[in-house]
BAMITOR-253892 format. One record per residue (C-alpha): z, y, x; residue number from 1. Coordinates in steps of 0.5 Angstrom, whole numbers, plus 500, padded with zeros to 3 digits. Example, Ala and Ser with C-alpha at 12.3 -4.5 7.8 and 13.67 -1.06 7.14 Angstrom:
REM BAMITOR-253892
    z    y    x  baro
  516  491  525     1
  514  498  527     2
This chain:
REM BAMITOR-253892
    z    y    x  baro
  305  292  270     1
  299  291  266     2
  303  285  261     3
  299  279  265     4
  301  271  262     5
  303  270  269     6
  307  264  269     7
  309  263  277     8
  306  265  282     9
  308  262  289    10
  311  256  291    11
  311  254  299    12
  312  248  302    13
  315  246  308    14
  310  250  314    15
  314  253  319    16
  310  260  317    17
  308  263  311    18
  301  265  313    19
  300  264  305    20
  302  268  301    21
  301  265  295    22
  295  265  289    23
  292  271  286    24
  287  272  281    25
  283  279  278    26
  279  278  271    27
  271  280  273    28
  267  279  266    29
  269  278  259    30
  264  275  253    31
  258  274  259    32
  256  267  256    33
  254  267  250    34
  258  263  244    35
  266  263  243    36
  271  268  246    37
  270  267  255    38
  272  271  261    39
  271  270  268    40
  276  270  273    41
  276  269  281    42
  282  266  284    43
  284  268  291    44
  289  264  296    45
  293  270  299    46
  294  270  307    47
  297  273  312    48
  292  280  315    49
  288  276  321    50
  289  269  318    51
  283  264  315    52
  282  258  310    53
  279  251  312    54
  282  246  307    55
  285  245  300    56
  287  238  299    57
  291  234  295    58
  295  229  299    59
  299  224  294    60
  306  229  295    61
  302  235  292    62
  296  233  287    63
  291  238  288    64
  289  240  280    65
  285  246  277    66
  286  247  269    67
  285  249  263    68
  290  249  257    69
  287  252  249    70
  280  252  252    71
  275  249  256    72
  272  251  263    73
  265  253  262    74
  259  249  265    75
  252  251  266    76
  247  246  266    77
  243  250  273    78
  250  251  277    79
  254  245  279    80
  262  243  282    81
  261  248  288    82
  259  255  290    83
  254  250  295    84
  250  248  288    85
  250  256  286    86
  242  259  287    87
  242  266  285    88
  235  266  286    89
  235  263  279    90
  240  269  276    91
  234  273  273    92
  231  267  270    93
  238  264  267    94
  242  269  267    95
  248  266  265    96
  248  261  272    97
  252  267  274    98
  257  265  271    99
  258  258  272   100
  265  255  274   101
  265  252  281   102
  270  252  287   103
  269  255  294   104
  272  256  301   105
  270  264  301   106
  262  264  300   107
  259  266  293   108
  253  262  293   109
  249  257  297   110
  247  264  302   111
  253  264  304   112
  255  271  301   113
  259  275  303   114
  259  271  309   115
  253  269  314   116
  252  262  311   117
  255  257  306   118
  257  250  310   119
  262  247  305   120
  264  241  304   121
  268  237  299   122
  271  229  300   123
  275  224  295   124
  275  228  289   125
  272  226  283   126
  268  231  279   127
  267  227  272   128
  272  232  268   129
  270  238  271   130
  263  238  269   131
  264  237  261   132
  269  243  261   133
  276  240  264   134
  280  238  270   135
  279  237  278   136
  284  232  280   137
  285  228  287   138
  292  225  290   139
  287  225  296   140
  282  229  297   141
  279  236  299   142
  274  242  299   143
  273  245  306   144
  269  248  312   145
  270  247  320   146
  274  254  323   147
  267  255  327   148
  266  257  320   149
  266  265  318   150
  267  264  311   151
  274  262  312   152
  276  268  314   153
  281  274  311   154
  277  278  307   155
  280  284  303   156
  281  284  296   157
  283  288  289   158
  286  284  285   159
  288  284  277   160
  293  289  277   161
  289  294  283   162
  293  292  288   163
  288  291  296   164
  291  284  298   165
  287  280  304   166
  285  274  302   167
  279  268  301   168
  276  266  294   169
  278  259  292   170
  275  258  285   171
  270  263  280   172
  271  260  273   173
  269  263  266   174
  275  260  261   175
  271  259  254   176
  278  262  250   177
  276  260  242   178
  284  262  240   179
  285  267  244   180
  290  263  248   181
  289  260  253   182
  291  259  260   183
  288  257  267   184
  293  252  272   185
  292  252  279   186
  296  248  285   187
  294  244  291   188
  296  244  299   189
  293  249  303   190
  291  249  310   191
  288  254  315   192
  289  258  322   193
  293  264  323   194
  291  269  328   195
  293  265  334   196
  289  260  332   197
  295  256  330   198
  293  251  325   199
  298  252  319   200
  299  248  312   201
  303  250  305   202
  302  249  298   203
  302  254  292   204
  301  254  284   205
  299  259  281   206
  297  259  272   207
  296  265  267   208
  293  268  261   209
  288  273  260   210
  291  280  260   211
  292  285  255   212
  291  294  258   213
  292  300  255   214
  287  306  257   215
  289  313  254   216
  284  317  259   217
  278  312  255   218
  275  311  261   219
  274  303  262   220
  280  303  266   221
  288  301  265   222
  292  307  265   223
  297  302  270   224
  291  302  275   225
  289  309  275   226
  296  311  276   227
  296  305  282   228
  289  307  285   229
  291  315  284   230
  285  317  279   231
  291  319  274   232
  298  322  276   233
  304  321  273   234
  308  327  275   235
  314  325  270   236
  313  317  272   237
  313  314  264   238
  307  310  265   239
  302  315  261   240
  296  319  266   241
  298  326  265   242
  292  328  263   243
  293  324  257   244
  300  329  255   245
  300  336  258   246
  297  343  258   247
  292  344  264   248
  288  350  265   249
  284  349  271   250
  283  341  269   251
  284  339  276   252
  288  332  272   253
  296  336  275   254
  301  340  269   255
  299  347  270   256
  307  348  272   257
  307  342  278   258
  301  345  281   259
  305  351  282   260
  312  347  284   261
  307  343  289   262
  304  349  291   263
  297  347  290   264
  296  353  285   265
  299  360  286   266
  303  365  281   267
  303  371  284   268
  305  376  278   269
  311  368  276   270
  308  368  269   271
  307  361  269   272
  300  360  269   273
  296  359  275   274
  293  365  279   275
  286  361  278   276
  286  361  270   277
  288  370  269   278
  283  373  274   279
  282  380  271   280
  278  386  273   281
  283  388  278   282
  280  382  283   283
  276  388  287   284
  273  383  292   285
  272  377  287   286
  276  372  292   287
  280  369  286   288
  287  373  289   289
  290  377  284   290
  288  385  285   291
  297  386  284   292
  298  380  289   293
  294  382  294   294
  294  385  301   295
  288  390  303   296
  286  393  310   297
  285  400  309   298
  283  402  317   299
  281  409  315   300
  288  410  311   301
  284  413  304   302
  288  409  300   303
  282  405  298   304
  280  397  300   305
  276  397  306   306
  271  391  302   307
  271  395  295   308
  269  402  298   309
  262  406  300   310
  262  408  308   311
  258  408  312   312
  256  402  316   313
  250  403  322   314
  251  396  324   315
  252  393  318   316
  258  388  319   317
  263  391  313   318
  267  396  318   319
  267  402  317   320
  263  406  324   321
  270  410  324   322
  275  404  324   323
  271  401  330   324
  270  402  338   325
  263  403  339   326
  260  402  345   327
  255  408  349   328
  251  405  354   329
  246  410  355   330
  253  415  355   331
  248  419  349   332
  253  420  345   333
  251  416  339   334
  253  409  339   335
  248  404  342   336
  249  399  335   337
  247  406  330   338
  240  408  335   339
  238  401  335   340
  240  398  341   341
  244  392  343   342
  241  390  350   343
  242  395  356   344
  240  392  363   345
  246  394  368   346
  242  395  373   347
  236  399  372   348
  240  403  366   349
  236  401  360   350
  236  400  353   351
  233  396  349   352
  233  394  341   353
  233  386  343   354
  235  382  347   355
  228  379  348   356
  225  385  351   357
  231  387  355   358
  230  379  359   359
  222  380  358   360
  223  387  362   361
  228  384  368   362
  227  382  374   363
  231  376  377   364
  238  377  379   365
  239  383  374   366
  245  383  369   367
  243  385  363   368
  249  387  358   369
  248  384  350   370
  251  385  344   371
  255  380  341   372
  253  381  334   373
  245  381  336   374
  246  375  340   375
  249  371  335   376
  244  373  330   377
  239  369  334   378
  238  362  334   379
  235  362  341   380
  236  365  347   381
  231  364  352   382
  230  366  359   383
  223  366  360   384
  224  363  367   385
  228  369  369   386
  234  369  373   387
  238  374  370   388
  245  374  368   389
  247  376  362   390
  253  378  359   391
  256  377  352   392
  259  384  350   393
  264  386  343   394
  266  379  341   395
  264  371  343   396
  258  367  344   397
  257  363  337   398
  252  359  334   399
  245  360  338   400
  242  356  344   401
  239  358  351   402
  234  355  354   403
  235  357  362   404
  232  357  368   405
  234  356  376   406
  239  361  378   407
  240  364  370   408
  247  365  368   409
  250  366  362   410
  258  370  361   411
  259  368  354   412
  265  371  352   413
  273  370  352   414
  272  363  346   415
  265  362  346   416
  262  356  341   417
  254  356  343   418
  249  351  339   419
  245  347  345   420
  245  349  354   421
  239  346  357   422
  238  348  364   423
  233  350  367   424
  227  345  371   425
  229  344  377   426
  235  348  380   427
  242  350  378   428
  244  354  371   429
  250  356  369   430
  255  358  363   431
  261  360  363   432
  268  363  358   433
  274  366  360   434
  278  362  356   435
  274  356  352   436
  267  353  352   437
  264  349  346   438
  258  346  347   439
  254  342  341   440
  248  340  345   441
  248  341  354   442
  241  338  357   443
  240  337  364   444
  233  336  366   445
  230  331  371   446
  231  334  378   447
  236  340  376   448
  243  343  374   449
  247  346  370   450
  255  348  370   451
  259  349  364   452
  265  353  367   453
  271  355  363   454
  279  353  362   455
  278  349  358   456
  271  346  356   457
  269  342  349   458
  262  339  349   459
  259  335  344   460
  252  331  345   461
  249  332  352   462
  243  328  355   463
  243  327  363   464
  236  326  365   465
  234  321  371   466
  237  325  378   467
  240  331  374   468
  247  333  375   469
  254  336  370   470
  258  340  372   471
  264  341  368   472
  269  346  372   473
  275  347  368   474
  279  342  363   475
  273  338  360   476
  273  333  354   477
  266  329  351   478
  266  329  344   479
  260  327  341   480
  255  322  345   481
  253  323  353   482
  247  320  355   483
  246  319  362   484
  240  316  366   485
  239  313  373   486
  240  318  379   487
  244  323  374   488
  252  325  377   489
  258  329  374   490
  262  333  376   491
  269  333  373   492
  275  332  371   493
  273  328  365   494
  277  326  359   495
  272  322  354   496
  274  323  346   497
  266  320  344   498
  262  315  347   499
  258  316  353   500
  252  311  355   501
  248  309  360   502
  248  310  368   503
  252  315  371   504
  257  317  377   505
  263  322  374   506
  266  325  381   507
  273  325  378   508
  278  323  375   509
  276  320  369   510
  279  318  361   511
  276  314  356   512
  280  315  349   513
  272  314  345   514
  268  308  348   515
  264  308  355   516
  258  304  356   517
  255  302  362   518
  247  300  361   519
  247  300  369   520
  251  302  374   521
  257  307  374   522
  261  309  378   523
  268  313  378   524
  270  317  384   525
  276  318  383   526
  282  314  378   527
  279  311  370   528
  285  311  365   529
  282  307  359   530
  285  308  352   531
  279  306  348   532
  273  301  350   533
  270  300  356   534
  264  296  355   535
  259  293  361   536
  251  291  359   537
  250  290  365   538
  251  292  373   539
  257  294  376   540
  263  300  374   541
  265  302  380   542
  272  306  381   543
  274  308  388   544
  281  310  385   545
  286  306  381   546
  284  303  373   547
  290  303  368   548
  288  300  362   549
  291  301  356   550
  285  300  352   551
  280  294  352   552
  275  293  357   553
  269  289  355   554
  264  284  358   555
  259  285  353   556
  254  278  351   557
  247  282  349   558
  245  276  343   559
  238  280  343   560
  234  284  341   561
  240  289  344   562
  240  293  351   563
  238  287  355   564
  232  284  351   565
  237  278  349   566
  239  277  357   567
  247  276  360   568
  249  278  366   569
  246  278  373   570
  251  275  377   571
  256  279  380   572
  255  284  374   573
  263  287  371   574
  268  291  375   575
  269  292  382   576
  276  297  383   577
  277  299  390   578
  285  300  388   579
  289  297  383   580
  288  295  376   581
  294  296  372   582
  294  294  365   583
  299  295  358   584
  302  291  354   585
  297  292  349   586
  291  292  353   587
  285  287  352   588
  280  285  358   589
  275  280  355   590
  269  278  360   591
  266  272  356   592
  261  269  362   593
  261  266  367   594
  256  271  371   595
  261  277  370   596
  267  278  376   597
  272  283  378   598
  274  285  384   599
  281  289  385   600
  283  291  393   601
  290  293  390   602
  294  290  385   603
  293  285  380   604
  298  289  375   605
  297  285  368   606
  302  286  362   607
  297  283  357   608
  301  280  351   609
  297  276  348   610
  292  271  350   611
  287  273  345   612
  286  279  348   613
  284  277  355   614
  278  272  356   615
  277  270  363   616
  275  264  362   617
  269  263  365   618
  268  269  370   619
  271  270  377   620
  277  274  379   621
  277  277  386   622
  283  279  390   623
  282  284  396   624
  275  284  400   625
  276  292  401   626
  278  294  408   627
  284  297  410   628
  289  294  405   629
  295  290  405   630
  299  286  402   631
  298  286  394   632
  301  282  389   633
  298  278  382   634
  301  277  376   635
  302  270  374   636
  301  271  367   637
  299  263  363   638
  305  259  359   639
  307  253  363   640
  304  248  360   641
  303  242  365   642
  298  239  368   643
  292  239  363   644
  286  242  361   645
  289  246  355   646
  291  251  360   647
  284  253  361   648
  282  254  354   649
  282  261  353   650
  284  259  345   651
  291  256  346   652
  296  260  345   653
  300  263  351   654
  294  261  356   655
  292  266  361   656
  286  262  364   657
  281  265  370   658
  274  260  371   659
  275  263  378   660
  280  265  383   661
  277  267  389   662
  282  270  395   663
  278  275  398   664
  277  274  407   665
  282  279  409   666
  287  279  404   667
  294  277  404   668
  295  275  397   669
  303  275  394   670
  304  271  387   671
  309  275  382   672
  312  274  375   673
  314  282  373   674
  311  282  366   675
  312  278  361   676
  304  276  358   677
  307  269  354   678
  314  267  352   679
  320  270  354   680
  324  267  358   681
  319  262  360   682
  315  260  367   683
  309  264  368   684
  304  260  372   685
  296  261  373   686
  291  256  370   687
  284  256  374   688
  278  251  374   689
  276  253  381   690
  281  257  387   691
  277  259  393   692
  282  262  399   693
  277  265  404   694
  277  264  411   695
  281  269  414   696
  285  270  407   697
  292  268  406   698
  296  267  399   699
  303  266  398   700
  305  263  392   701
  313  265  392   702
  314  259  388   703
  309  261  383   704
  305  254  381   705
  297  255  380   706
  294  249  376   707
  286  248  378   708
  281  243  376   709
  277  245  383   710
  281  247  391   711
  278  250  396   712
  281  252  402   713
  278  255  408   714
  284  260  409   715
  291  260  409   716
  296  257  402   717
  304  259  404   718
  307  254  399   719
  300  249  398   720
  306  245  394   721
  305  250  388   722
  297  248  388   723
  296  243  382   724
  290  239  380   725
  289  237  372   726
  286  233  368   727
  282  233  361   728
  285  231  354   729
  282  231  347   730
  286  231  341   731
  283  229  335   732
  277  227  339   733
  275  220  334   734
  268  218  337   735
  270  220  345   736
  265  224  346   737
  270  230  349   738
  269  234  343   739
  273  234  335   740
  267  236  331   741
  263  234  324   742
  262  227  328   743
  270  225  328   744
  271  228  321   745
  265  221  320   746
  269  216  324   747
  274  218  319   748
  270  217  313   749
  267  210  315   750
  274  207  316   751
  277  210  310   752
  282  206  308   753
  288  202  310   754
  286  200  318   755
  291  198  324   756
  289  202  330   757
  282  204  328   758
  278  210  331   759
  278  214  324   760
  286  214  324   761
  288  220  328   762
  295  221  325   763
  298  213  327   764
  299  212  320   765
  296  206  318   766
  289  208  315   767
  284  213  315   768
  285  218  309   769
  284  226  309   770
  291  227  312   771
  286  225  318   772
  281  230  317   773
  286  235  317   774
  288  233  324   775
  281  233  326   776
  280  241  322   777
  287  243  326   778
  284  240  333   779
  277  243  332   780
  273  244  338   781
């Protein structure tokens, strides 16, 4: 598109994926040193969405090489080989450090940047040719981080020709270009983890010039980019931004015509020019409509539009007082709204000229009639700790707050919309509407009620103090942020769009589309469907119904300084489910400690398809232990790996892994296989580092296999056949401490060479070389 020197571009090894997509690259600076004609240019290596980077080598089969040809790389005497060596510290002091060539794994600098730390590494390469301006060549060696790294992860990137890729930057080099003809090479074997955490492997090469642009617009960008990025239209698709060749009068960047074909433009009278750039006099109202297009109301039929005409008007709301039906409260004759008055207490027959004094003068129980138009006005409603109940009366309830009292009551109309409802506090208050009911802001104070009561009920924000109550009768849905404290209850039937946080107990059906996160107990009294995130702090969710989870839910780990000061859960602390637990395909269950537990009466009905969406590793998972249940079925869900512990590491993939597995005294147990959660047609088995069956507890395996590392049986196994205890492996584990880390990547690097049998030679080929520590990256723990 913008006439780059592109030579090639991808060339893939022999990996059964394509995780790489190839080599990329995007100019950042042009002449920023000093001296001959340079530019700078990142080059990224191209990966698959959820795909990392952990090593660029060369291995013999591919030589790993960076190149220069009609110039030379430019090296500044403060920077070094890699982005370890880059201080930006320095930058004001030498400004063009910035632009020293250097190669990386992601990160920018010795910070890290954009990434939280910068741990690259680098062995076997030779960096002599590099540092005077040439070459990096190496048949066997790299530059690498571990996968316990972030910088290796995918970041988003824009590259030369605009285009948004996923990728992770490899090398940064200013290209001094004295001819203005050079061209930069880049090859080598590429290799990192996809986002099953599976390790793959390929090669790519990638070599271009310095690209040439066009901007008619002169605003700094290539015209191909802002037609790319939608800064320009090119309605006519001849490459050139329209606003560089057509007649556009109201200067929105689209041809007058394709603003009346598309419709964003009208041309009411079809000469041709958009309605916007001919308004005349005959725009009465000023509404940017032509006179001649338009339609007017013209209530009293004078032939005269009512919004350009004199009239009278006692109330001031631009109708005219013979077009509207007044109200006469007083039956005086003359309507209310003209003599003053926009209140009238009902039950003593008096008129007032503010909703203040009317609610100043009542007594409790009174009904007081307002005016939708007074009412609006206001911006607070207060009740003055009277108990009455007022009526919104010629229109809804719009925009303004009422902070109530015990007994209070508020008719707000048939569609009301109010700003804020406080209760009062101590007692119960109420709200209501024939149809709907929004509310922005609802408190309930401490010991106190309040009632919101419509069809349908729309609420925003709210705040539950301690043992305060909400009830919600009618369709109720949370859009914004509920905070509730300890002691508070809701009553509804509730579907949560928002976020709800705190301790609670909602006394109905419950539905999380937004977030819910329990600081404290919460307790569901009826059914929880979950199709956003459930989040546990602390304490215990409690659901007296049935759970289907659609969504994720979360056993969240407080690093600090957070909700619980930095403290992880108590023991016990997760989900205790009096019914069964039903969860999607693409659902996620993620309980990451060893404190968190759940606890199902019903059945364990699990279709998660991904291990990496579910993280039981190290909690317990109970099965019965309420009264009154019987038989129920758990779903077998791990790939059948054999007998060993690569069953219990939540990372490989196909592993479904629970730390513990306790069958509850009293329940009688069933193994099934209804859903597939690894492969298709293969076994399902479940894998556990300890199985607890309680006295009294029965379970059948139905042939179903459990691997476990810990059994203890103190009820009764129908099938102990299927039990299976497993032993631990460790591949890539060169100094046999039962870990692959930075140790092993040592014992590779203190037998390099040629050696028979030794600790660093992983991969049996007779030596230790950087194919070695590959193997030990692949194998990382």
């Amino acid at each position: 598109m913008l006439g780059l020197g592109l030579v090639s571009s991808l060339v893939f090894g022999t990996a059964a994926t394509a995780d790489l997509q190839g080599l990329d690259y995007r100019i950042v600076a042009n002449d920023a040193v000093a001296g001959d004609t340079n530019w700078t240019v990142e080059i990224y290596a191209v990966l698959d969405e959820g795909s990392r980077l952990d090593a660029v080598a060369g291995d013999g089969k591919l030589d790993k090489r960076l190149a220069v040809a009609g110039g030379y790389f430019y090296q500044n005497t403060f920077g070094g080989n890699t982005s370890m060596a880059i201080n930006p510290a320095l930058y004001s002091a030498f400004p063009s450090l910035e632009y020293d060539s250097w190669v990386t794994i992601g990160a920018m600098d010795m910070t890290g940047a954009p990434y939280s730390s910068n741990n690259l590494l680098d062995i076997g390469i030779d960096w002599t040719s590099f540092e005077a301006g040439g070459d990096v060549y190496t048949d066997n060696g790299t530059w690498f981080v571990t996968p316990d790294d972030d910088q290796g992860d995918y970041m988003v990137f824009t590259n030369q020709n605009c285009e948004d890729k996923n990728g992770v930057l490899v090398a940064r080099l200013t290209v001094m270009d004295p001819n203005d003809n050079a061209s930069v090479f880049m090859g080598a074997l590429f290799q990192g983890k996809d986002d099953a955490g599976n390790t793959w492997q390929e090669t790519a090469t990638i070599e271009f010039s310095y690209p040439t642009i066009t901007d008619c617009n002169s605003n700094g960008v290539d015209d191909g980019c802002d037609i790319a990025n939608g800064t320009s239209n090119d309605d006519n698709g001849n490459g050139v931004p329209d606003e560089c060749e057509f007649t556009d009068c109201n200067e929105n960047g689209v041809a007058d015509e394709d603003d009346i074909a598309d419709g964003t433009s009208d041309d009411c009278n079809g000469n041709g020019v958009p309605d916007e750039c001919e308004l005349v006099s005959g725009d009465c109202n000023d509404n940017g409509i032509l006179d001649e297009c338009e339609k007017f109301d013209d209530c009293n039929d004078n032939g005269i539009p009512d919004e350009c005409e004199k009239f009278s008007d006692c109330n001031g709301n631009s109708i005219p007082d013979e077009c509207e039906d007044l109200t006469d409260w007083d039956g005086n004759g003359v309507a209310d709204i003209c003599e003053g008055l926009v209140a009238y207490n009902a039950t003593t027959g008096v008129g007032y000229t503010s909703a203040d004094d009317a609610i100043a003068d009542s007594d409790d129980s009174d009904l007081i009639w307002v005016q939708a138009d007074h009412v609006n006005n206001m911006s607070d409603l207060d009740y003055f700790g009277h108990a009455v109940d007022i009526m919104v009366l010629g229109g809804d309830a719009d925009g303004f707050s009422t902070n109530m009292t015990d007994g209070a009551r508020l008719h707000a109309g048939i569609d009301a919309n109010l700003d804020s409802v406080r209760s009062g506090t101590d007692g119960t208050a109420s709200v209501g509407a024939d149809s709907s009911l929004t509310v922005n802001f609802a408190m309930a104070y401490r010991n106190s009620s309040l009632d919101l009561e419509a069809p349908v009920i729309e609420l925003n924000d709210a705040i539950l103090r301690r043992d305060s109550e909400l009830g919600l009768n009618g369709d109720a849905y949370t859009n914004g942020t509920v905070t509730a404290s300890e002691g508070s209850v809701v009553y509804a039937d509730l579907t949560i769009n928002g976020d709800l946080r705190g301790t609670t107990d909602i006394m109905g059906d419950t539905t999380v589309n937004g977030e819910m996160r329990a600081t404290d107990d919460i307790l569901i009294g009826s059914n929880l469907e979950n199709n956003g995130l459930v989040a546990m702090h602390r304490g215990v969710l409690y659901v007296f119904g049935d759970i289907t989870d659609n969504g994720t839910i979360l056993g969240e780990i407080d690093g600090g300084p957070g909700v619980r000061g930095g403290e992880g859960p108590e023991a016990g602390d997760g989900l205790k489910v009096e019914g069964s637990y039903n969860a999607g395909a693409g659902a996620s269950l993620l309980m990451p400690h060893e404190n968190w537990s759940m606890t199902v009466g019903g059945n364990w009905n699990v279709a998660i398809d991904d291990s990496l969406r579910f993280d039981m590793s190290e909690a317990t998972l109970n099965l019965g232990g309420y009264v009154e249940q019987g038989a129920t079925a758990c779903e077998v869900m791990s790939l059948d790996l054999g007998m060993t512990e690569d069953g219990l590491d939540q990372s490989m993939s196909g592993a479904f892994p629970v730390g513990n597995f306790n069958i509850k005294s009293g329940a009688t147990v069933e193994l099934v296989d209804n859903h597939v959660n690894s492969v298709e047609g293969l076994s399902e088995v479940i894998y556990t580092e300890r199985l607890l069956v309680e006295a009294g507890a029965e379970l059948r395996t139905n042939g179903y296999i459990i691997y476990a590392s810990e059994v203890d049986n103190q009820g009764t196994i129908v099938g102990e056949d299927d039990i299976v205890i497993i032993d631990p492996a460790v591949p890539g584990d060169a100094n046999g401490d039962g870990i692959v880390g930075i140790l092993d990547v040592l014992v590779v690097i203190a037998d390099w060479g040629p050696c028979d049998g030794c600790a660093g030679d992983q991969n049996g080929d007779g030596q230790a070389s950087i194919l070695d520590v590959l193997f030990i990256i692949a194998n990382w723990s």
